[in-house]
CHARMM internal coordinates of N, CA and C (Angstrom, degrees):
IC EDIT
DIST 1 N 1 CA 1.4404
DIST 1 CA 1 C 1.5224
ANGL 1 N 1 CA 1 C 108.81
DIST 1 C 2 N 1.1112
ANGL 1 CA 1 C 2 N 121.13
DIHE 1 N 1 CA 1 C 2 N 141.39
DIST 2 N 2 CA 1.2987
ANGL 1 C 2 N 2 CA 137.03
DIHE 1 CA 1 C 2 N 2 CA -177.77
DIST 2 CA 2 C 1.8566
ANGL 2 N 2 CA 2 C 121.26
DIHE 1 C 2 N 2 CA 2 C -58.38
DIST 2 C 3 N 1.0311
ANGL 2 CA 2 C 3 N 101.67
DIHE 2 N 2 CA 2 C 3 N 86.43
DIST 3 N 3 CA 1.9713
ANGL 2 C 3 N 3 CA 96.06
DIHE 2 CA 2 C 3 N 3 CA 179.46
DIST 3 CA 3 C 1.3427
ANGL 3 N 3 CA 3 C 110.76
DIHE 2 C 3 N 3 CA 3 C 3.46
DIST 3 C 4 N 1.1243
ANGL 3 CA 3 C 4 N 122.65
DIHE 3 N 3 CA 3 C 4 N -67.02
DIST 4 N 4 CA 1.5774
ANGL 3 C 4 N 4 CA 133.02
DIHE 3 CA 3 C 4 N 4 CA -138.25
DIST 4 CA 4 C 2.1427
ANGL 4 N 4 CA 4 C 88.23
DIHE 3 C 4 N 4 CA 4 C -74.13
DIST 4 C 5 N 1.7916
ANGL 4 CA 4 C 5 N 84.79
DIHE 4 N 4 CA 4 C 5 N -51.42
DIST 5 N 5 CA 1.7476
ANGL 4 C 5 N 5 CA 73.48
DIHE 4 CA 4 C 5 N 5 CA -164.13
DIST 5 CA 5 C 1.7647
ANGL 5 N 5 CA 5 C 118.64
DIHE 4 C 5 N 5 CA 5 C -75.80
DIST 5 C 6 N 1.2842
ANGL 5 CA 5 C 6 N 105.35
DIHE 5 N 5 CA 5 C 6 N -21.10
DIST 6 N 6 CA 1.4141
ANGL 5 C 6 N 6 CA 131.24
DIHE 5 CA 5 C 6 N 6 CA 159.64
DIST 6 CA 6 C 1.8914
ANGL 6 N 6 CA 6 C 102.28
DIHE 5 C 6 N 6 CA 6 C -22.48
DIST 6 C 7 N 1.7641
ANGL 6 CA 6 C 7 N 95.24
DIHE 6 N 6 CA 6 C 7 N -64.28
DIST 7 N 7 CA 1.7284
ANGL 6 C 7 N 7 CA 97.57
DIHE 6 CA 6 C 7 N 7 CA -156.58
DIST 7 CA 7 C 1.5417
ANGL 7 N 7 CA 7 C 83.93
DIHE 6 C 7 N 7 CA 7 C -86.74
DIST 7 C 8 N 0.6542
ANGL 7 CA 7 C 8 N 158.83
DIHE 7 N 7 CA 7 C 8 N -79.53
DIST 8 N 8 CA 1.6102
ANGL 7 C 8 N 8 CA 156.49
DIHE 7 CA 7 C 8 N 8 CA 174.63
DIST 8 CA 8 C 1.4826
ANGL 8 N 8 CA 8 C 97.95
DIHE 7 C 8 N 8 CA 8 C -10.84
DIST 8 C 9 N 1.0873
ANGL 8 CA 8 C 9 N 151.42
DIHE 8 N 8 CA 8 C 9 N -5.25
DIST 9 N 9 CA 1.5727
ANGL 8 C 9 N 9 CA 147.98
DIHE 8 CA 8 C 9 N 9 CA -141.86
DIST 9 CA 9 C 1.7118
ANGL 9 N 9 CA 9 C 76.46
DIHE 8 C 9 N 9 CA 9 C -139.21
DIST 9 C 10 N 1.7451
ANGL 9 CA 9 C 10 N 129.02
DIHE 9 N 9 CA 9 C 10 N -85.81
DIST 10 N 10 CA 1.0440
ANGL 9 C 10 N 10 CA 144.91
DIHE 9 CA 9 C 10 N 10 CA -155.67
DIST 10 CA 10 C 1.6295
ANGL 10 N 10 CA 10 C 93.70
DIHE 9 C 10 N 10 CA 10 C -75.19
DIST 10 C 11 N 1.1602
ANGL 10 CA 10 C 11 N 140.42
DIHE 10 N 10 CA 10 C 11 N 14.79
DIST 11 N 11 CA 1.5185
ANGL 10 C 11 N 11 CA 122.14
DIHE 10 CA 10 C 11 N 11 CA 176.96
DIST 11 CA 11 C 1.7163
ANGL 11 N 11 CA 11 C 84.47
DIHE 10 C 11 N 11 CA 11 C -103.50
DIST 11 C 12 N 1.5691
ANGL 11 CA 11 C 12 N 118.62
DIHE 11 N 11 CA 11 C 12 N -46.77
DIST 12 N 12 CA 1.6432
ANGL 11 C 12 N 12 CA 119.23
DIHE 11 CA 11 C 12 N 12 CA -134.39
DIST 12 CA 12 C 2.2423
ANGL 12 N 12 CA 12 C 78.83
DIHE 11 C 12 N 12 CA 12 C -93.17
DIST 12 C 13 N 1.7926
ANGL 12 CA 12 C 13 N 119.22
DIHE 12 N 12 CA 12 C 13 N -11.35
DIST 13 N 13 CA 1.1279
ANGL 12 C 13 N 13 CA 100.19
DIHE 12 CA 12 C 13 N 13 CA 156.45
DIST 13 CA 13 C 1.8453
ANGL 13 N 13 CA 13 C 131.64
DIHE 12 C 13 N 13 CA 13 C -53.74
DIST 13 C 14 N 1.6373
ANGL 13 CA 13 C 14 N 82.53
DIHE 13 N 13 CA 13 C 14 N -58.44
DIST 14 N 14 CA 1.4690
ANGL 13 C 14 N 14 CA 97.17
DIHE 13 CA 13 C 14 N 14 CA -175.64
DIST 14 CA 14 C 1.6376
ANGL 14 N 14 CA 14 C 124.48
DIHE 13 C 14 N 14 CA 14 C -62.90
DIST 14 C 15 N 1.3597
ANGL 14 CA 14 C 15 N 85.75
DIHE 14 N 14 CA 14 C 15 N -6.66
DIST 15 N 15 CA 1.8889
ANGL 14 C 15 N 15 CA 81.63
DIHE 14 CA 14 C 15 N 15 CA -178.18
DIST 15 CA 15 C 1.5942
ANGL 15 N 15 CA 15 C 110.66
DIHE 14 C 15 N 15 CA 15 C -98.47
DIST 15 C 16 N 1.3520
ANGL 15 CA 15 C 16 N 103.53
DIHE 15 N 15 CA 15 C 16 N -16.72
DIST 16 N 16 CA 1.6065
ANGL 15 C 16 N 16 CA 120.99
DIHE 15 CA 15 C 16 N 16 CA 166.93
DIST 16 CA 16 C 1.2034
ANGL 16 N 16 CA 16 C 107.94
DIHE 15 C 16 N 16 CA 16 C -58.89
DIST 16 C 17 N 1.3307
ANGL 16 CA 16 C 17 N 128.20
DIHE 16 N 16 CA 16 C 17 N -74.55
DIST 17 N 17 CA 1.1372
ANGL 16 C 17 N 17 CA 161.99
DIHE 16 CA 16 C 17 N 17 CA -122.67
DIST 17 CA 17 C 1.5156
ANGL 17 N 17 CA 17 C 107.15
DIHE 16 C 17 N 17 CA 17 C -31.56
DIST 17 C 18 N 1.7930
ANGL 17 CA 17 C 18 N 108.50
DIHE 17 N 17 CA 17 C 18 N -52.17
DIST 18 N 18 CA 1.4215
ANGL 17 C 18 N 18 CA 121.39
DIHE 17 CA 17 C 18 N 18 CA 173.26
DIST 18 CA 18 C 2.1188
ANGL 18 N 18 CA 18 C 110.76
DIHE 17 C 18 N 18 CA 18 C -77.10
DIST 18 C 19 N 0.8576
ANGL 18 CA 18 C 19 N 97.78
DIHE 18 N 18 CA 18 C 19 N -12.81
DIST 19 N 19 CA 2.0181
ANGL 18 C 19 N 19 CA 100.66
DIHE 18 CA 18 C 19 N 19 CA -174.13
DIST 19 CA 19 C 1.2143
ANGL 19 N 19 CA 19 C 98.35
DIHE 18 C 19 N 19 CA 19 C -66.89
DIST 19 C 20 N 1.5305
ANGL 19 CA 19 C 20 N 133.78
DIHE 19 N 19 CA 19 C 20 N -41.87
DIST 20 N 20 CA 1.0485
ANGL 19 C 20 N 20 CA 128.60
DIHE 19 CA 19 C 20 N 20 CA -171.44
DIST 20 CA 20 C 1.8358
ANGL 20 N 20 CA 20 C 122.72
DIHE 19 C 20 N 20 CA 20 C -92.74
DIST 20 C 21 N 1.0932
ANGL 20 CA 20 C 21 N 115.47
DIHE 20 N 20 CA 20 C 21 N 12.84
DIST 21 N 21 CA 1.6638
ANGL 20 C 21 N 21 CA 119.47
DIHE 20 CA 20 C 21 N 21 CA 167.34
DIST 21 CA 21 C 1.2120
ANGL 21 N 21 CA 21 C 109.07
DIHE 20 C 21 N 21 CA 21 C -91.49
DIST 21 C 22 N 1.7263
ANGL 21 CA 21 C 22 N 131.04
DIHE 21 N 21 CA 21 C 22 N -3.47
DIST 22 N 22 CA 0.8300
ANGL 21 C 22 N 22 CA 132.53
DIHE 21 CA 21 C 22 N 22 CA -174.81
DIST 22 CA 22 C 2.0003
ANGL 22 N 22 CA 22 C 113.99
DIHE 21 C 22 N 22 CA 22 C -25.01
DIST 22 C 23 N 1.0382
ANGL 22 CA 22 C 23 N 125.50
DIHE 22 N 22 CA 22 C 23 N 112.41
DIST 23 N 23 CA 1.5648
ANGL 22 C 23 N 23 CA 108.18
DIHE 22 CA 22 C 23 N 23 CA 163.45
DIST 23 CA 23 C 1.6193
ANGL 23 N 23 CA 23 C 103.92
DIHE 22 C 23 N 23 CA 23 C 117.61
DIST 23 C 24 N 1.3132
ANGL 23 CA 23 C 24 N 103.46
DIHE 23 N 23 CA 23 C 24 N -37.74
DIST 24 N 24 CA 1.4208
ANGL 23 C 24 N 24 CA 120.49
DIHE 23 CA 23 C 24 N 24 CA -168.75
DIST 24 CA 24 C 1.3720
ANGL 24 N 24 CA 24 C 109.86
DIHE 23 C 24 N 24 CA 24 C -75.09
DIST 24 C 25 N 1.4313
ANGL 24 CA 24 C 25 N 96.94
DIHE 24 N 24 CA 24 C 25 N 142.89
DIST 25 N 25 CA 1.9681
ANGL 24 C 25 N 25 CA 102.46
DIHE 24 CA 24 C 25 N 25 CA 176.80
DIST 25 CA 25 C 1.5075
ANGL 25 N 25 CA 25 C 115.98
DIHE 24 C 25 N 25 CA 25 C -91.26
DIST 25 C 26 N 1.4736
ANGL 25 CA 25 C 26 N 106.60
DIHE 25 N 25 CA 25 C 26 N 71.36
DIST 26 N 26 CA 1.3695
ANGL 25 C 26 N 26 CA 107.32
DIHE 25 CA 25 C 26 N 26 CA -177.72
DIST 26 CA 26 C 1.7609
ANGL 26 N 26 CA 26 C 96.34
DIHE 25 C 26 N 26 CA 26 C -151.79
DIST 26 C 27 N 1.7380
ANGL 26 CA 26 C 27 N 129.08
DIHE 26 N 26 CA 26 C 27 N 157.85
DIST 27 N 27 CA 0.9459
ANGL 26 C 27 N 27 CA 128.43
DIHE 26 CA 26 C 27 N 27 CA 154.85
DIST 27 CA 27 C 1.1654
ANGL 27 N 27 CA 27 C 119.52
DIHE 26 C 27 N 27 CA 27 C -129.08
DIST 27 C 28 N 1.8161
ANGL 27 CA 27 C 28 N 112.64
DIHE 27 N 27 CA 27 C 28 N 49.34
DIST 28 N 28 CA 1.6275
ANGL 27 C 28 N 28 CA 100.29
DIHE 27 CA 27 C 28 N 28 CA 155.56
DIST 28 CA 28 C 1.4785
ANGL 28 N 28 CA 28 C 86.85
DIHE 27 C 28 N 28 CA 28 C -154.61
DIST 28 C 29 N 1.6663
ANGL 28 CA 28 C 29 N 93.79
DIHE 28 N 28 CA 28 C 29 N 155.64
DIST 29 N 29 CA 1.5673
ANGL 28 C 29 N 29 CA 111.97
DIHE 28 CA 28 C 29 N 29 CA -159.48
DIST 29 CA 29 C 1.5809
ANGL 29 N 29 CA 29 C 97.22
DIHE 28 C 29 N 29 CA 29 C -135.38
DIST 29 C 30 N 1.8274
ANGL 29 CA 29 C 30 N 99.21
DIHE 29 N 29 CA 29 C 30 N 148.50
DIST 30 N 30 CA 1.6201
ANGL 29 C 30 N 30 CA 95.12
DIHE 29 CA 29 C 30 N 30 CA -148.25
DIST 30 CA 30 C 1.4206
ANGL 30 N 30 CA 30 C 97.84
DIHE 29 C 30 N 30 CA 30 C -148.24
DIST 30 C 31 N 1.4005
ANGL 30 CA 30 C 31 N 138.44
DIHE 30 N 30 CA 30 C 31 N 136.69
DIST 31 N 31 CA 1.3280
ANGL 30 C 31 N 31 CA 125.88
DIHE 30 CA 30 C 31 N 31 CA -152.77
DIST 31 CA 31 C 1.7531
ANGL 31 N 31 CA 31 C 84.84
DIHE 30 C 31 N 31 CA 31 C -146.32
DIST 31 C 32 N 1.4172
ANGL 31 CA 31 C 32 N 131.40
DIHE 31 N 31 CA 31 C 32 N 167.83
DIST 32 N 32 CA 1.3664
ANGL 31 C 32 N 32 CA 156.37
DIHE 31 CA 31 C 32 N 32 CA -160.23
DIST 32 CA 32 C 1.4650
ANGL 32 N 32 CA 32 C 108.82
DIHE 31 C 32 N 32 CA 32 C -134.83
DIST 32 C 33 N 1.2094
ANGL 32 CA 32 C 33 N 113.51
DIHE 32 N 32 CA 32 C 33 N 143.06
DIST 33 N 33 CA 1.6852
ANGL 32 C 33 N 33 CA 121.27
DIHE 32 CA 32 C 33 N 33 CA 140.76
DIST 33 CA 33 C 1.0370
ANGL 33 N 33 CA 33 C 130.46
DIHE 32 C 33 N 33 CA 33 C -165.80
DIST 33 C 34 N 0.6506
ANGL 33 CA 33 C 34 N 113.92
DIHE 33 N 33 CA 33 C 34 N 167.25
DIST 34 N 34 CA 2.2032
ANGL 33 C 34 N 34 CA 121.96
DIHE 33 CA 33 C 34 N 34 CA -157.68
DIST 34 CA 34 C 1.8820
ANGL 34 N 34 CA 34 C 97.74
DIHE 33 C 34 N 34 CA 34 C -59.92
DIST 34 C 35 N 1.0541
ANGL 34 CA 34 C 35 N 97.50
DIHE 34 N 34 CA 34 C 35 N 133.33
DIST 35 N 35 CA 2.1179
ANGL 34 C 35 N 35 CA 106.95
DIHE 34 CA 34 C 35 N 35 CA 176.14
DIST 35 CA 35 C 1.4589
ANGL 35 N 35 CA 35 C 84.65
DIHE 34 C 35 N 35 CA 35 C -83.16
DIST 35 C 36 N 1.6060
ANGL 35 CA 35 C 36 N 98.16
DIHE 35 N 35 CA 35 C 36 N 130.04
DIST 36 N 36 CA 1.3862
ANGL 35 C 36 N 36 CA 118.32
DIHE 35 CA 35 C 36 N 36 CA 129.89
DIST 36 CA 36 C 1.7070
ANGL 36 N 36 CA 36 C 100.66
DIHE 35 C 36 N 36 CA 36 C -159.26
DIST 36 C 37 N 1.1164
ANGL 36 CA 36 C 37 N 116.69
DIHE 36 N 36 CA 36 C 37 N 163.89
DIST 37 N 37 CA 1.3544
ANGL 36 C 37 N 37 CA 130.27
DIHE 36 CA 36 C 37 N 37 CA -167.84
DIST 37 CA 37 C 1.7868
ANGL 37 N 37 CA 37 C 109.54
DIHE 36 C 37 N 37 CA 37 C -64.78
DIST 37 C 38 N 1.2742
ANGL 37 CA 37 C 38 N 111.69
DIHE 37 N 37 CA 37 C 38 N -21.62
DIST 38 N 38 CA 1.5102
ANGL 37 C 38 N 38 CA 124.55
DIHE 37 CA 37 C 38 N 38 CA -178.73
DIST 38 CA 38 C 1.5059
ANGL 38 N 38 CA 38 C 91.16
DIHE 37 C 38 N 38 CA 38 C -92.98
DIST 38 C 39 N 1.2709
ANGL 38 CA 38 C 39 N 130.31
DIHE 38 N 38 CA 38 C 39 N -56.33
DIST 39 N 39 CA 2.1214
ANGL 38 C 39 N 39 CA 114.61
DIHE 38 CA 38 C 39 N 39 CA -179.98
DIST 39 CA 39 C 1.3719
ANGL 39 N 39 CA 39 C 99.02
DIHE 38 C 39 N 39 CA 39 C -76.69
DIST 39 C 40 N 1.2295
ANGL 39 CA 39 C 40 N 147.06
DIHE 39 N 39 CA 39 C 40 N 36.80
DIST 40 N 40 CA 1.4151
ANGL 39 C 40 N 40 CA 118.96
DIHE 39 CA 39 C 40 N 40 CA 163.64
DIST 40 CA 40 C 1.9649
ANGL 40 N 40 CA 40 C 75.99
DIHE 39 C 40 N 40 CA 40 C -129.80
DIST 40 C 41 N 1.2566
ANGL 40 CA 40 C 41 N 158.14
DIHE 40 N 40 CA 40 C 41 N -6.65
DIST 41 N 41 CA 1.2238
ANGL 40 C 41 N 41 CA 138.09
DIHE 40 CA 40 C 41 N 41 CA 163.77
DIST 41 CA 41 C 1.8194
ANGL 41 N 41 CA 41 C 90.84
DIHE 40 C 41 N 41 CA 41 C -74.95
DIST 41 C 42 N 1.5415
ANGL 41 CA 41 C 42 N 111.94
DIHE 41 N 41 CA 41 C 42 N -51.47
DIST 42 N 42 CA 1.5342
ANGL 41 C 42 N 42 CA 87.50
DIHE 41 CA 41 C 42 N 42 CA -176.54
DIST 42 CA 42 C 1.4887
ANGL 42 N 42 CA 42 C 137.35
DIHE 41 C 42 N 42 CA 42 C -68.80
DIST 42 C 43 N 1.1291
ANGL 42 CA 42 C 43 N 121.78
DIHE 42 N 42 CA 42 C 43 N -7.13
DIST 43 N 43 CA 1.4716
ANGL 42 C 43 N 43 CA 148.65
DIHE 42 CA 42 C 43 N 43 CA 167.37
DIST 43 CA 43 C 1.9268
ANGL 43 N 43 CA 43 C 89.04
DIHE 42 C 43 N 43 CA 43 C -66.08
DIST 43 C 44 N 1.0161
ANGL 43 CA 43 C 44 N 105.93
DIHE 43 N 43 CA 43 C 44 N -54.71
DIST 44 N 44 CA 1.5419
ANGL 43 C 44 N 44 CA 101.08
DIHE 43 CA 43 C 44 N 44 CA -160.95
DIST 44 CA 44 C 1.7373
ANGL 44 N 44 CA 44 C 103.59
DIHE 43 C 44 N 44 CA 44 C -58.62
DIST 44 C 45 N 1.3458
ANGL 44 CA 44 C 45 N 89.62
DIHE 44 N 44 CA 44 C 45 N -51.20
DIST 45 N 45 CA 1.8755
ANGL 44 C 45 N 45 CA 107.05
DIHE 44 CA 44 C 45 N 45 CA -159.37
DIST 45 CA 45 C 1.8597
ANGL 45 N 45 CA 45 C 95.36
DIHE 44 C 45 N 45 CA 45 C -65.99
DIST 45 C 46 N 1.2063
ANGL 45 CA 45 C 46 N 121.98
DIHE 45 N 45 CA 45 C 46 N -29.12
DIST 46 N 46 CA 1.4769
ANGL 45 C 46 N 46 CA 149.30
DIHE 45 CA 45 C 46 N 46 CA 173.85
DIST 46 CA 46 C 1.6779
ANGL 46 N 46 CA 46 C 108.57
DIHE 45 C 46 N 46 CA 46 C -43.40
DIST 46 C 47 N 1.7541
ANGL 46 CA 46 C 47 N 107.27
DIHE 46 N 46 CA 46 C 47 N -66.26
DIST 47 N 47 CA 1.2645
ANGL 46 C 47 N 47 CA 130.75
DIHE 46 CA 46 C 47 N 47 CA 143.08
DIST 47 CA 47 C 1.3949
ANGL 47 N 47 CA 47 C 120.91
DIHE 46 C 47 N 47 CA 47 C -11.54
DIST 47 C 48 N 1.1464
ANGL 47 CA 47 C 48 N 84.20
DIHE 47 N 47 CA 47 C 48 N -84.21
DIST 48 N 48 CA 1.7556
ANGL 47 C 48 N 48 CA 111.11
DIHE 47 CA 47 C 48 N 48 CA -159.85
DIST 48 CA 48 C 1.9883
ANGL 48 N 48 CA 48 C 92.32
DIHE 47 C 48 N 48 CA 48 C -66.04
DIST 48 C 49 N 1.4085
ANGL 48 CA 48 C 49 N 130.50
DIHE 48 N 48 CA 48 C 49 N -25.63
DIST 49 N 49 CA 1.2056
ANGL 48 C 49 N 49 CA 115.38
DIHE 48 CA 48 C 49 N 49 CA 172.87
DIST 49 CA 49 C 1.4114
ANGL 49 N 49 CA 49 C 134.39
DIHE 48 C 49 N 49 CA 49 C -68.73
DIST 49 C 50 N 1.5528
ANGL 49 CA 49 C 50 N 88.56
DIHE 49 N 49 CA 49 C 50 N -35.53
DIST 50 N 50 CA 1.2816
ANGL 49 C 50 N 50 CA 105.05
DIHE 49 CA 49 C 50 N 50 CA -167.08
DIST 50 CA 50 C 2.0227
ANGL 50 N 50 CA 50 C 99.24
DIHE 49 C 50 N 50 CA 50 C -81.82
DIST 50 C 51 N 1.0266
ANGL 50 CA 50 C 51 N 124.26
DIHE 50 N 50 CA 50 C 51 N -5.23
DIST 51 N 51 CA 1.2964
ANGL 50 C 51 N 51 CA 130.25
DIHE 50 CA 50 C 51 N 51 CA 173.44
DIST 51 CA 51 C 1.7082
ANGL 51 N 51 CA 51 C 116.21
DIHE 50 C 51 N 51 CA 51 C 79.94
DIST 51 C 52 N 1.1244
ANGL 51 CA 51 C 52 N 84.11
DIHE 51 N 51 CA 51 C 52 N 25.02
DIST 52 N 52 CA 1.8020
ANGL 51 C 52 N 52 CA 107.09
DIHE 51 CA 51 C 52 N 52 CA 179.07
DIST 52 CA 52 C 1.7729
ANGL 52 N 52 CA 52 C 91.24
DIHE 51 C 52 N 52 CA 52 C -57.69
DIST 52 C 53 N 1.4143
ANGL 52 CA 52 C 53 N 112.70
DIHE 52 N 52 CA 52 C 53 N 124.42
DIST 53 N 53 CA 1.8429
ANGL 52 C 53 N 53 CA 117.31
DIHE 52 CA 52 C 53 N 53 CA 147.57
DIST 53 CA 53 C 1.5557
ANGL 53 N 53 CA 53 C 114.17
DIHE 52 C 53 N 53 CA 53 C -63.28
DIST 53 C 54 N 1.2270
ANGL 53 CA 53 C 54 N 117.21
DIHE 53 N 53 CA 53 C 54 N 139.51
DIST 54 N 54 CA 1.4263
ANGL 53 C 54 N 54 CA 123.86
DIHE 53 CA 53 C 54 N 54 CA 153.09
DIST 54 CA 54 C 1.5797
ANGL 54 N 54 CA 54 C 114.34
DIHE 53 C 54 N 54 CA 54 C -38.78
DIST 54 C 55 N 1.1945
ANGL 54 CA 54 C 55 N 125.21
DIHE 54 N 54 CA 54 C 55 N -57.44
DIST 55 N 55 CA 1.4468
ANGL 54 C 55 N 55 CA 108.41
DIHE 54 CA 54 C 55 N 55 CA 164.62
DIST 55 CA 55 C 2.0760
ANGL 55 N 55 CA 55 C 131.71
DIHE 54 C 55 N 55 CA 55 C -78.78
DIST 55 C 56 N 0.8054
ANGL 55 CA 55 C 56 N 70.57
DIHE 55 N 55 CA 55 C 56 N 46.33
DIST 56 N 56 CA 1.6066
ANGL 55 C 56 N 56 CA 73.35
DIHE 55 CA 55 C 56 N 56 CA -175.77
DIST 56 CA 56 C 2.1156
ANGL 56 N 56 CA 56 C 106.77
DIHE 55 C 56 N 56 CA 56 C -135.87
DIST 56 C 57 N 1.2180
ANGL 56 CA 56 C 57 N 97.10
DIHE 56 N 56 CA 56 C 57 N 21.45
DIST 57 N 57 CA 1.5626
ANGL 56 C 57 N 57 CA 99.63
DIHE 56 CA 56 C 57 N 57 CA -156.60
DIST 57 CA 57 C 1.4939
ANGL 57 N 57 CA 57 C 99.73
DIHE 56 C 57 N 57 CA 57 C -151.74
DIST 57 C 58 N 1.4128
ANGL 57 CA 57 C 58 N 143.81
DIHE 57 N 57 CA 57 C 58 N 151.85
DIST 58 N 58 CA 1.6342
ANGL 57 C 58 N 58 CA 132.04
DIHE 57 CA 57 C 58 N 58 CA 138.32
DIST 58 CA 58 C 1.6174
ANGL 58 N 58 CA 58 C 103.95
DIHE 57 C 58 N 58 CA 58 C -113.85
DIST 58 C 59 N 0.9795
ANGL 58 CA 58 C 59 N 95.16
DIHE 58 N 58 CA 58 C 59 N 119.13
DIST 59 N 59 CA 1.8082
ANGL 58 C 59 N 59 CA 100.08
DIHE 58 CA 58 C 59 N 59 CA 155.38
DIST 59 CA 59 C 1.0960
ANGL 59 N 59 CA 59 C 130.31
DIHE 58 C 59 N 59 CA 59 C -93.79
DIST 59 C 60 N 1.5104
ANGL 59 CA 59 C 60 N 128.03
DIHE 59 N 59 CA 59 C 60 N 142.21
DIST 60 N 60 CA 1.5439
ANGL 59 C 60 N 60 CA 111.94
DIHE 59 CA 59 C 60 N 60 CA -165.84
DIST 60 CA 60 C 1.6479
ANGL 60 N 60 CA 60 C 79.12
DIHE 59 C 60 N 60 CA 60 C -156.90
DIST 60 C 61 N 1.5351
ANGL 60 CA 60 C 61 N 115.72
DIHE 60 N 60 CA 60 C 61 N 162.29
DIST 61 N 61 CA 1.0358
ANGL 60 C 61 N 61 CA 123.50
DIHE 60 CA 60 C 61 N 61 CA 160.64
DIST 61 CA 61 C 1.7073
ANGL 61 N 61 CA 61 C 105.73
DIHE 60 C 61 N 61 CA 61 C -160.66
DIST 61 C 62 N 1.5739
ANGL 61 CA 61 C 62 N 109.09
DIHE 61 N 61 CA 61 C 62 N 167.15
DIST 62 N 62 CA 1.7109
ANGL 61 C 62 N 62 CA 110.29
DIHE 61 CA 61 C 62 N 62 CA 174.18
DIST 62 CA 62 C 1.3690
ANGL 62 N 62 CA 62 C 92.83
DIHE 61 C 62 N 62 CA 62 C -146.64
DIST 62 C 63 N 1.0308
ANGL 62 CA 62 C 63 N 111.12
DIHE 62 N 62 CA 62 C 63 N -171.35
DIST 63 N 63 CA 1.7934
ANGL 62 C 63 N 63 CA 130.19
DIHE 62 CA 62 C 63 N 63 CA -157.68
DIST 63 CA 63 C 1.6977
ANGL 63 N 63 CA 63 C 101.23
DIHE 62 C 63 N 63 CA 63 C -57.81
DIST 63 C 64 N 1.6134
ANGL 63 CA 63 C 64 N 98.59
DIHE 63 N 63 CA 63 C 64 N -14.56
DIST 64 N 64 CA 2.4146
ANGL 63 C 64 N 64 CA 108.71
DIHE 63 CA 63 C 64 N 64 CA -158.01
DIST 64 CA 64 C 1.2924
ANGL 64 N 64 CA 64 C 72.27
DIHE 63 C 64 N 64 CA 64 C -96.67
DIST 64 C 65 N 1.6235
ANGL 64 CA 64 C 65 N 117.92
DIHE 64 N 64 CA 64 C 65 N -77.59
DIST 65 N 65 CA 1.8697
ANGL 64 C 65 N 65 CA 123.77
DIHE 64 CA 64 C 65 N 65 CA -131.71
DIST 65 CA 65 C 1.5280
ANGL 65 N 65 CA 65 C 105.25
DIHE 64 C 65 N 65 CA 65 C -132.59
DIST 65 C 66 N 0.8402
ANGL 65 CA 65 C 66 N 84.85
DIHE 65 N 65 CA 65 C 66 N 143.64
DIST 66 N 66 CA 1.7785
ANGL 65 C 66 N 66 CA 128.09
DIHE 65 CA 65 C 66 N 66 CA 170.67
DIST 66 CA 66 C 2.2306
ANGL 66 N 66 CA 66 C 93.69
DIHE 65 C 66 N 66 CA 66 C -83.40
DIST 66 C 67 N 0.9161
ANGL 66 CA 66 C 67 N 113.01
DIHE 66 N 66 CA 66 C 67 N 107.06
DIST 67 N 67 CA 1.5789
ANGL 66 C 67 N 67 CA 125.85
DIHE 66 CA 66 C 67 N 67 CA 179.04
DIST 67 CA 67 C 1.5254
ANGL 67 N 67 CA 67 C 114.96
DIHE 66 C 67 N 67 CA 67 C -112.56
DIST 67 C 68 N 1.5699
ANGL 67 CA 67 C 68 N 126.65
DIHE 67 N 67 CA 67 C 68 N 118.47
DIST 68 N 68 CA 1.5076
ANGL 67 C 68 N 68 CA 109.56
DIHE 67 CA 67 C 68 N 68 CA -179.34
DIST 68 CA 68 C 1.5826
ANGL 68 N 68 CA 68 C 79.20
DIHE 67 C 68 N 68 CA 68 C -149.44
DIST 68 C 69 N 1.5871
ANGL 68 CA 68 C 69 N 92.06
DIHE 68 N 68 CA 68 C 69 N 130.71
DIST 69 N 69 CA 1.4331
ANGL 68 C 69 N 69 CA 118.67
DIHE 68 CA 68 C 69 N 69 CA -168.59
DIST 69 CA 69 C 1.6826
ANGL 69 N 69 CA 69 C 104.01
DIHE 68 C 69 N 69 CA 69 C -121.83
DIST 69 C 70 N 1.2182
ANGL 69 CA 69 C 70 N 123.29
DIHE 69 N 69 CA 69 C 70 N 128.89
DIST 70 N 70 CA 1.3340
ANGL 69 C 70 N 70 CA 129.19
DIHE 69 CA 69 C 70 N 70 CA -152.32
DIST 70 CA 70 C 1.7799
ANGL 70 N 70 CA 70 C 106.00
DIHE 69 C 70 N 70 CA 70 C -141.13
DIST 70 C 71 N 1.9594
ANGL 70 CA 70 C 71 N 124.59
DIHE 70 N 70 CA 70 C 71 N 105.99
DIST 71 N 71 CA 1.2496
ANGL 70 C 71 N 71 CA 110.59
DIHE 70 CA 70 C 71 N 71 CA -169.47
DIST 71 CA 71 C 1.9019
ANGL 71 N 71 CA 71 C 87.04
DIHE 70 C 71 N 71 CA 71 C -84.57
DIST 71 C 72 N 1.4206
ANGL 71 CA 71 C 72 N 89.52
DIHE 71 N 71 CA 71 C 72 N 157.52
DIST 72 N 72 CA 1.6556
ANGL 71 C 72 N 72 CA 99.58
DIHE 71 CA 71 C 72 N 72 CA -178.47
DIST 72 CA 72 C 1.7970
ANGL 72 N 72 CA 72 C 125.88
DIHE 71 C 72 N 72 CA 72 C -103.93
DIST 72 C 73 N 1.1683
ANGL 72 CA 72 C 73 N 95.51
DIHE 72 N 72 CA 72 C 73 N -7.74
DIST 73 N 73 CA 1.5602
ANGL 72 C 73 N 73 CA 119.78
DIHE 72 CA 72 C 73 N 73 CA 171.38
DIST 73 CA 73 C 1.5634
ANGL 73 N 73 CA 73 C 100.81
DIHE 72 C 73 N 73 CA 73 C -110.38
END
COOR INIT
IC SEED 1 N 1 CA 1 C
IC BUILD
């Protein structure tokens, strides 16, 4: 997938991320994406746009997924 549309894809995830628990008895919302070394810089730069703090977020990834776990309260 193309960089450009990639972070455009993973920005309009992360800003969702909480819209969709609507109803649900949970307060943290948690979204996926495919590992490769080029989507986890855009995941980062993605981050860093949206003005996300380092503590307000976990990122994790393994060889499958790209993991960003977000508490909502």
């Amino acid at each position: 997938m193309e960089n450009k549309n990639f972070e455009q894809v993973v920005i309009e995830k992360l800003m969702n991320m909480g819209s969709d628990f609507a109803g649900r008895k949970t307060c943290v919302a948690w979204t996926t994406f495919p590992y490769n070394k080029n989507n986890l810089k855009v995941v980062e730069k993605a981050l860093g746009k949206l003005n996300w703090k380092n503590d307000e977020y976990i990122l994790t990834y393994d060889e499958n997924l790209i993991f960003v776990k977000k508490d909502l309260i």
